[in-house]
C-alpha positions in Angstrom: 11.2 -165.6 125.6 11.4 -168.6 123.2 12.0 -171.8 124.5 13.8 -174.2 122.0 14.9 -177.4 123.2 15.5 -180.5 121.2 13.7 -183.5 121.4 13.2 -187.0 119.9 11.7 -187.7 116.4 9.3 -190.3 118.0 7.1 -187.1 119.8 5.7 -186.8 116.9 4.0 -190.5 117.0 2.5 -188.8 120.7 2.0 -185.7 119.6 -2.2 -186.4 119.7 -2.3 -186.8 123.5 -5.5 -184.6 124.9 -3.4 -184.5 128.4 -0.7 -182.3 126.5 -1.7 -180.8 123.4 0.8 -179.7 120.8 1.1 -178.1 117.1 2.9 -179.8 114.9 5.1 -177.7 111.9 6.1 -180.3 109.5 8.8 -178.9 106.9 8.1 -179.9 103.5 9.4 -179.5 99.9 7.1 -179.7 96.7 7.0 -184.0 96.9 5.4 -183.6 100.6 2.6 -185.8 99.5 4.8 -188.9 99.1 7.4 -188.1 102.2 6.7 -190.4 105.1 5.9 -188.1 107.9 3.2 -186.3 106.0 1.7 -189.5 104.8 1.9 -190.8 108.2 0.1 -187.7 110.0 -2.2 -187.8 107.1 -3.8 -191.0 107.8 -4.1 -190.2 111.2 -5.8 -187.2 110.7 -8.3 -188.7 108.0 -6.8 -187.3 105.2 -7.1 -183.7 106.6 -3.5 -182.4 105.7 -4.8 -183.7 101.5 -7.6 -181.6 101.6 -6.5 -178.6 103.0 -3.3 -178.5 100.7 -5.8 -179.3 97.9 -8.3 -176.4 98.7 -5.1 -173.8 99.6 -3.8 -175.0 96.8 -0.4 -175.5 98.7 2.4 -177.2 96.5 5.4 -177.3 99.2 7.1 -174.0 97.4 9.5 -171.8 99.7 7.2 -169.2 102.0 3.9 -171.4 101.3 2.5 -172.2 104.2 -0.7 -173.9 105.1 -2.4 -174.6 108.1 -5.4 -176.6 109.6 -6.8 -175.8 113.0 -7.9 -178.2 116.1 -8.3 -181.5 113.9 -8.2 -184.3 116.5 -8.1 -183.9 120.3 -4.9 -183.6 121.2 -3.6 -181.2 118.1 -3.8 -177.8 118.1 -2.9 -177.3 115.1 -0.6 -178.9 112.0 0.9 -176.2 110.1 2.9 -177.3 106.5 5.7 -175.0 106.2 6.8 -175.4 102.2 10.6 -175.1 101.7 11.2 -175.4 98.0 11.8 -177.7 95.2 11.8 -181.4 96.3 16.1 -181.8 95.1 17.0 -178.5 95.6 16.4 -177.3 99.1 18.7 -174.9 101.0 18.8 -173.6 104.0 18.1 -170.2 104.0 14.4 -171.4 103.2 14.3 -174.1 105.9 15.0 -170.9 108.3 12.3 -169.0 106.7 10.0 -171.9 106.5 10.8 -172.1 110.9 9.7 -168.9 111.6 6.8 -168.5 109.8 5.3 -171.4 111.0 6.5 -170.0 114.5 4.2 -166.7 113.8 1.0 -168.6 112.2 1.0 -171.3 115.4 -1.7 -170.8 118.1 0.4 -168.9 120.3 -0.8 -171.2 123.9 0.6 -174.3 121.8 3.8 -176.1 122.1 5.0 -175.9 118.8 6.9 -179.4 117.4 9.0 -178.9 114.2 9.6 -181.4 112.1 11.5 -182.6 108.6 10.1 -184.6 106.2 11.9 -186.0 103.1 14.6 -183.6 101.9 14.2 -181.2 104.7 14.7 -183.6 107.8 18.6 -183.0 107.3 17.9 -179.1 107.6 15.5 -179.5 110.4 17.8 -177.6 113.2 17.9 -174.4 110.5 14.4 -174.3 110.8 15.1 -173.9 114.7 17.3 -171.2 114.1 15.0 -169.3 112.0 12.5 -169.5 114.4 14.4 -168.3 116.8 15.3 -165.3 114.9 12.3 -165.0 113.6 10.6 -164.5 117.1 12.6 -161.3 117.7 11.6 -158.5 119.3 12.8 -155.2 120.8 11.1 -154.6 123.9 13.2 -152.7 126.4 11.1 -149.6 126.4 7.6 -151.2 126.0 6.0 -150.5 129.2 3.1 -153.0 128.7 2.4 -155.5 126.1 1.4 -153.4 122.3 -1.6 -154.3 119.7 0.6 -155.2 117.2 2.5 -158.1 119.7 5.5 -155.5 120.1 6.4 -157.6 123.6 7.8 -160.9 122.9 5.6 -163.7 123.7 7.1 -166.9 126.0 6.7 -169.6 123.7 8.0 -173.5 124.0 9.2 -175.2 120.9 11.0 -178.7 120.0 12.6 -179.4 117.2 12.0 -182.9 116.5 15.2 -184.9 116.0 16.2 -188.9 115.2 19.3 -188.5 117.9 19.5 -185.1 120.5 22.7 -186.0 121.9 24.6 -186.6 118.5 22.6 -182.9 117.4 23.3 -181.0 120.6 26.8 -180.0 119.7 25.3 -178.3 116.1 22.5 -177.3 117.8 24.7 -174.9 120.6 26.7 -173.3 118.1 23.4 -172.4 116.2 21.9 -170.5 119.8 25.9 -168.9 119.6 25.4 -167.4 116.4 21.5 -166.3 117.1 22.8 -165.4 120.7 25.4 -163.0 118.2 23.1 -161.7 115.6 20.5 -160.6 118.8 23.3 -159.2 119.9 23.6 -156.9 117.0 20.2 -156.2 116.7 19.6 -154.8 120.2 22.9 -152.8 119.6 21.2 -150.9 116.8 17.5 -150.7 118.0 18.8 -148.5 120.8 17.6 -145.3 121.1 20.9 -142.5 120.3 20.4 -141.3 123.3 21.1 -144.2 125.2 23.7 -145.9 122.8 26.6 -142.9 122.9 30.3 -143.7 122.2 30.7 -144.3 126.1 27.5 -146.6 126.8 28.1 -148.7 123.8 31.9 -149.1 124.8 31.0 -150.0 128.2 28.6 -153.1 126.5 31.5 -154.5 125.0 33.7 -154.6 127.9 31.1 -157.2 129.1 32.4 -159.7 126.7 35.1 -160.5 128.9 32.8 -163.0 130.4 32.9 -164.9 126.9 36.3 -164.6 127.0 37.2 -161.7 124.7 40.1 -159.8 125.7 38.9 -156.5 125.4 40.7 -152.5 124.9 39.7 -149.5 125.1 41.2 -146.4 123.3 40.4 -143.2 124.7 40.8 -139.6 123.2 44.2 -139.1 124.3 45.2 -142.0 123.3 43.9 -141.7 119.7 45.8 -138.5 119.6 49.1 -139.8 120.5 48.1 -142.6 118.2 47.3 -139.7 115.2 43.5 -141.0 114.7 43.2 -137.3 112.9 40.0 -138.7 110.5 38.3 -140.4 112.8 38.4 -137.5 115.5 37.7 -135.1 113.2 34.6 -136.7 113.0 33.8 -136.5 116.1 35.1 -133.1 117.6 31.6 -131.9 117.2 30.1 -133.9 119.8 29.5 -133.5 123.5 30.2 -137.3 123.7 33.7 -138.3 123.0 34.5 -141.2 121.1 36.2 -144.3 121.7 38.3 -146.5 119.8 37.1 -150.5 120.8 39.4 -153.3 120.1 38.3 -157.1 121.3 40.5 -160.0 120.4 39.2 -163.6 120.7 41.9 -166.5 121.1 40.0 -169.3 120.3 43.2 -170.9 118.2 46.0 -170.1 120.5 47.3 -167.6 118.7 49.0 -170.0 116.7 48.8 -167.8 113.3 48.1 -164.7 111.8 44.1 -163.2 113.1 41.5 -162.5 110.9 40.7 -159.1 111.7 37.0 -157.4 111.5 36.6 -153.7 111.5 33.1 -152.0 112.0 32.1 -148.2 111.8 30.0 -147.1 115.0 28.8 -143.8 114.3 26.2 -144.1 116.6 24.4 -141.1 115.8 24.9 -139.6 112.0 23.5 -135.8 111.6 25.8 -135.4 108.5 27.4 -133.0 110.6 27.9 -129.0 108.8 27.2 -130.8 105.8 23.7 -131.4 106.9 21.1 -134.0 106.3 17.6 -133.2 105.8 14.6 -134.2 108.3 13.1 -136.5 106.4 14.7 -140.2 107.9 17.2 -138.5 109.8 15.6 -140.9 112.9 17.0 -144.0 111.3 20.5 -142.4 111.8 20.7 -144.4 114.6 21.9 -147.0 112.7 24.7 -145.7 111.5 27.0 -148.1 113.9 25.6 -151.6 112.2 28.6 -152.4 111.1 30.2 -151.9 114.5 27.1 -153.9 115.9 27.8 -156.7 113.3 31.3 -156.9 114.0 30.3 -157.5 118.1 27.5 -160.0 117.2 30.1 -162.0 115.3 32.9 -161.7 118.5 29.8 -163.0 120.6 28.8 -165.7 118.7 32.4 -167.1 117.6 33.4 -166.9 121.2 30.1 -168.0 122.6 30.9 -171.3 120.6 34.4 -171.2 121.4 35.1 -171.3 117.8 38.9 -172.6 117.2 39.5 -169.2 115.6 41.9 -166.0 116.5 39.9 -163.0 115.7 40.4 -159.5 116.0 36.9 -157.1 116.3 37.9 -153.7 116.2 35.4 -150.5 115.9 35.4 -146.7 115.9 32.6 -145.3 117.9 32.1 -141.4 117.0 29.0 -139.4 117.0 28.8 -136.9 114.0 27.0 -133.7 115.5 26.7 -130.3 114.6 28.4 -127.5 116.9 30.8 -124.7 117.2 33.8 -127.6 117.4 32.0 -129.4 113.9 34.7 -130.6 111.4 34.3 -128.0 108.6 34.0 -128.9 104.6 37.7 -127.9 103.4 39.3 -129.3 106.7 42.3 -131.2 105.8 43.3 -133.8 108.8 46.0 -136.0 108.8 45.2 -140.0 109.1 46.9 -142.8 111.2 48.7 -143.5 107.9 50.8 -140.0 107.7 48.0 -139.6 104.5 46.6 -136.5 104.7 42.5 -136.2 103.4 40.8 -133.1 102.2 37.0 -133.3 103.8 34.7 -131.7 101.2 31.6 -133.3 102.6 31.4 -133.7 106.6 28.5 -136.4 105.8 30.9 -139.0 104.1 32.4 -139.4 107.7 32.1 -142.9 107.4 35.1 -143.7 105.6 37.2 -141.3 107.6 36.2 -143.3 111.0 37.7 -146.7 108.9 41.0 -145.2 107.1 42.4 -144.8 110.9 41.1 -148.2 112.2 42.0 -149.7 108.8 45.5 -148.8 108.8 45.9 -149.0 112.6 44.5 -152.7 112.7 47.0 -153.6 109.7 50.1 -152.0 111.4 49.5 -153.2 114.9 48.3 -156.5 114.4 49.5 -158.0 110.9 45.9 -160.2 110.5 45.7 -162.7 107.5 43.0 -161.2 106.3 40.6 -157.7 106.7 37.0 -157.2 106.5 35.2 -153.4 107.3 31.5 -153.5 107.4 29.7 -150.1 107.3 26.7 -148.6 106.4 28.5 -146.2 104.3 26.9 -144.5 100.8 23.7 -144.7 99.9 25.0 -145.5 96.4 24.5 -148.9 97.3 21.0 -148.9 98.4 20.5 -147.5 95.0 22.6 -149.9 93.0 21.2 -153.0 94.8 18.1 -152.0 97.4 17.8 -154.0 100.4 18.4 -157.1 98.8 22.6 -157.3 98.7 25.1 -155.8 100.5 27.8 -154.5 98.4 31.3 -156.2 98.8 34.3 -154.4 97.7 38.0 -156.3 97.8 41.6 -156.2 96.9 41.3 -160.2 96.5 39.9 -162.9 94.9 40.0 -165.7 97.4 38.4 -163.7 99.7 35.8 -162.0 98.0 35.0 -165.8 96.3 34.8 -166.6 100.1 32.3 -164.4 100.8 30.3 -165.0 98.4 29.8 -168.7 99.0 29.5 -167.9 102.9 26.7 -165.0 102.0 24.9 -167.7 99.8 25.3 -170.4 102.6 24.1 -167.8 105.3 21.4 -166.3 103.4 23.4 -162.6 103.4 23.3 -162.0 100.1 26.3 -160.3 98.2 27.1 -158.6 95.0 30.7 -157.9 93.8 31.2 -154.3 92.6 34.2 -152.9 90.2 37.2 -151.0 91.8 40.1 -149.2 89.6 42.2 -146.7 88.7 40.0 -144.9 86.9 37.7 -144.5 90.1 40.5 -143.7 91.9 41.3 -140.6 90.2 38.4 -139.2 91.3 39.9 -138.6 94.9 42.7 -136.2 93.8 43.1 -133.0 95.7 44.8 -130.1 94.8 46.0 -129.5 98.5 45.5 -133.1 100.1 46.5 -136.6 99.7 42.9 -136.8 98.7 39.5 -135.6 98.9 36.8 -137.6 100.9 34.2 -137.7 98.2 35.0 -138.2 94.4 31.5 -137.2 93.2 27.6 -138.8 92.6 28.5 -140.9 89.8 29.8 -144.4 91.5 30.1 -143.0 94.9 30.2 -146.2 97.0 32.6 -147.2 94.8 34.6 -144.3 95.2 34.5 -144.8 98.8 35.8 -148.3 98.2 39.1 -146.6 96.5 39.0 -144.3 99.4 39.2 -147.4 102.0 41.7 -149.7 99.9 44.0 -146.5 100.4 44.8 -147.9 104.3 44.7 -151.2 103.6 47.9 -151.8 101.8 48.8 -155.3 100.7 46.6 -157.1 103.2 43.4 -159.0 101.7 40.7 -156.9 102.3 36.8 -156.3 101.7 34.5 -153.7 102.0 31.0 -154.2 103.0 28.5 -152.1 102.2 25.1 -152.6 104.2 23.5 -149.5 104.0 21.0 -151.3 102.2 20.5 -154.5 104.3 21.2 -153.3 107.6 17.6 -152.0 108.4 14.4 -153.6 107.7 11.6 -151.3 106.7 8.8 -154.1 107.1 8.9 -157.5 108.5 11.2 -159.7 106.9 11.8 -163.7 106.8 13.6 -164.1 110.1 12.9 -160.4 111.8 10.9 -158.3 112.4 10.7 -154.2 110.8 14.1 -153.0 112.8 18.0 -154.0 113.0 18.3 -157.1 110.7 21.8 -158.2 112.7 23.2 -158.2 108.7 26.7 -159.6 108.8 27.0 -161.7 111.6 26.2 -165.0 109.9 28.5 -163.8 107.9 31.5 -163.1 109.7 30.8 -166.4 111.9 30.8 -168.6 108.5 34.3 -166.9 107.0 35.9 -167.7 110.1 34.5 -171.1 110.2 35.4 -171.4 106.5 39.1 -170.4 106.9 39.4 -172.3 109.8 38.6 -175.3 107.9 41.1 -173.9 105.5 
């Protein structure tokens, strides 16, 4: 496990003590060679840092990273971690720059991280990235793997002018890691392990965060008239379950902000079946659920002065004699009645029920649904932005900033009428699918259906969801997308 603790600034005047040796990862920007730190470690190290940014050619640009091994007793290594243009730093690359000067350090070393110049103001990101960024899912590794599978215990300070006057930022940053971790174990389980029931049961241990927490069974989804979202799962041996946590971190002095997730915990595509090829990464399928309990962890964690409702459908979509058929019509929570021409967009049937429920029953401010839902999206924008959907321009403006701030990235996609259209049914309220031609945003129109008047976005993270290599701050696997997210809108709006 990774052991971050803060520290003074002046450890790094000690840091050449034979007694205790150390690495040092200073944090620079493309004027590193005037900021005070570097010049300072320079001098004592002979000019070292000079040369071997001369020879790498290393400039101080985001993701550069150079290093020089053992130079004076005491030193393991000094690693410079470039962060950007000297002016125009963010944070997203100070997290970046943390952990990968976390994986290039001698692993034996206490790592110190350090700002210089511009950066020192971000250096408590860089902590954060490295503790994302040293990630790993281990549960089911027997024994330690060649390519480092099994996390590695590791001691790192971040190097700060005041600790005390730091520690408050520095506990809601562990929070929101403590969230997004949170996520990411959710959707590196195994589908086996992580059925309707099992991950239900996970939740329930929020309670000792504080999160008031409710579970809906089958019966009570009936009397309730969930008919999509059990549709979708009348195929499975596992039933379903209907999660709903609310976090009272305002007093319930206003209306909640409400976050809804889909949890299909295992996607086969049901009768209209997918083919082999990926079908393991199905798994997945309940990242937005995942997202949606990383962010109740982390806002609670941090006892964020927020009201928040977390609410997810948690359905396995499996193939048997009791399969949902293509040309079922069920009825929704809404009394809206949906013609299911493909079994595979199942997605969008789990979030009409909770969409509508969540606006009846609780009357938020405010909705957000993440869900890996189309891969439209992963063709429209890759892995790079999630798609984000919305009835309203505050909040989609909202989102935009916080996804910039977070890292998260977002891209606004078109709704209308004329996408719209393509849900009629000649027997239904509507049809589940409106075609291949702008199909995640044809799921959008099939979600803003339940959402009535509320503000409302869509999030689409089929795309960003998984990682299929190693990525800035994790590892090939669950990314954790959309709690950073989540955690900043809250913030944001609380502000408000």
């Amino acid at each position: 496990m990774l052991d971050i603790a803060l520290a003074p600034r002046t450890l790094l005047d000690a840091a050449a003590d034979p007694q205790a040796p150390h690495s040092i990862a200073l944090l620079v920007d493309t004027a590193f060679a005037e900021a005070p730190a570097f010049r300072a470690l320079d001098a004592r190290l002979g000019g070292a840092l000079t040369r071997a940014a001369r020879v790498g050619r290393f400039l101080g640009k985001a993701r550069e990273i150079c290093s020089v091994l053992a130079p004076v007793d005491g030193i393991d290594a000094v690693i410079l971690a470039g962060c950007g243009q000297a002016g125009h730093v963010d944070a997203p690359a100070v997290e970046a720059a943390g952990a990968k000067a976390l994986r290039v350090a001698p692993p034996a070393s206490e790592l110190l991280i350090a700002g210089d110049g511009s950066t020192a103001p971000l250096v408590l990101r860089a902590g954060f990235g490295a503790l994302l960024g040293s990630y790993r899912f281990t549960r089911y590794h027997g024994k330690a793997t060649e390519d480092g599978a099994t996390a590695v215990s590791r001691r790192v300070r971040i190097l700060v002018d005041d600790p005390e006057a730091a520690r408050a930022e520095w506990t809601a940053a562990e929070a929101l890691a403590r969230g997004v971790i949170a996520a990411r174990d959710l959707v590196n389980e195994p589908p086996n392990v992580l059925t309707p029931g099992e991950f239900s049961d996970r939740i329930e241990t929020l309670g000792t965060l504080g999160v008031e927490v409710e579970v809906l069974d089958v019966a009570a989804m009936t009397r309730l008239g969930f008919g999509a979202l059990l549709g979708v799962a009348q195929g499975s041996a596992n039933a379903p379950r209907t999660v709903i946590m609310r976090y009272r971190g305002a007093g319930a002095s206003g209306a909640p902000l409400a976050f809804v997730g889909k949890g299909v915990t295992f996607d086969s595509g049901g009768l209209s079946l997918k083919t082999a090829s990926g079908m393991e990464e199905m798994k997945t399928d309940m990242a937005g659920a995942a997202a949606v309990v990383g962010a109740m962890t982390a806002l609670a964690a941090a006892k964020a002065p927020v009201d928040v409702i977390g609410i997810v459908g948690l359905v396995e979509n499996m193939v048997s004699s009791r399969s949902q058929r293509p040309g079922d019509v069920v009825r929704s929570h809404s009394g809206q009645t949906i013609e299911v021409l493909n079994t595979d967009a199942e997605g969008r049937l789990v979030l009409a029920d909770l969409l509508s429920y969540t606006r009846e029953r609780f009357s938020p401010a405010l909705m957000v649904d993440l869900a890996t839902l189309t891969g439209a999206i992963v063709v429209s924008l890759g892995a790079h932005h999630a798609g984000l959907f919305s009835n309203d321009d505050a909040l989609a403006d909202d989102l935009l900033v916080c996804g910039r701030e977070t890292g998260e990235a977002l891209w606004r996609m078109p709704m209308g009428e004329a996408y719209n259209r393509a849900l009629r049914s000649p027997i239904a309220d509507m049809k589940n699918i409106g075609g291949r031609p702008g199909g995640a945003i044809t799921a959008a129109q099939f979600l803003a259906r339940f959402v009535g008047d509320t503000p409302w976005a869509h999030l689409d993270i089929a795309g960003t969801a998984w990682a299929s290599e190693q990525q800035a701050l994790s590892p090939k696997g669950a990314t954790g997308f959309g709690v950073r997210l989540l955690d900043a809108l809250a913030r944001a709006r609380t502000r408000a």
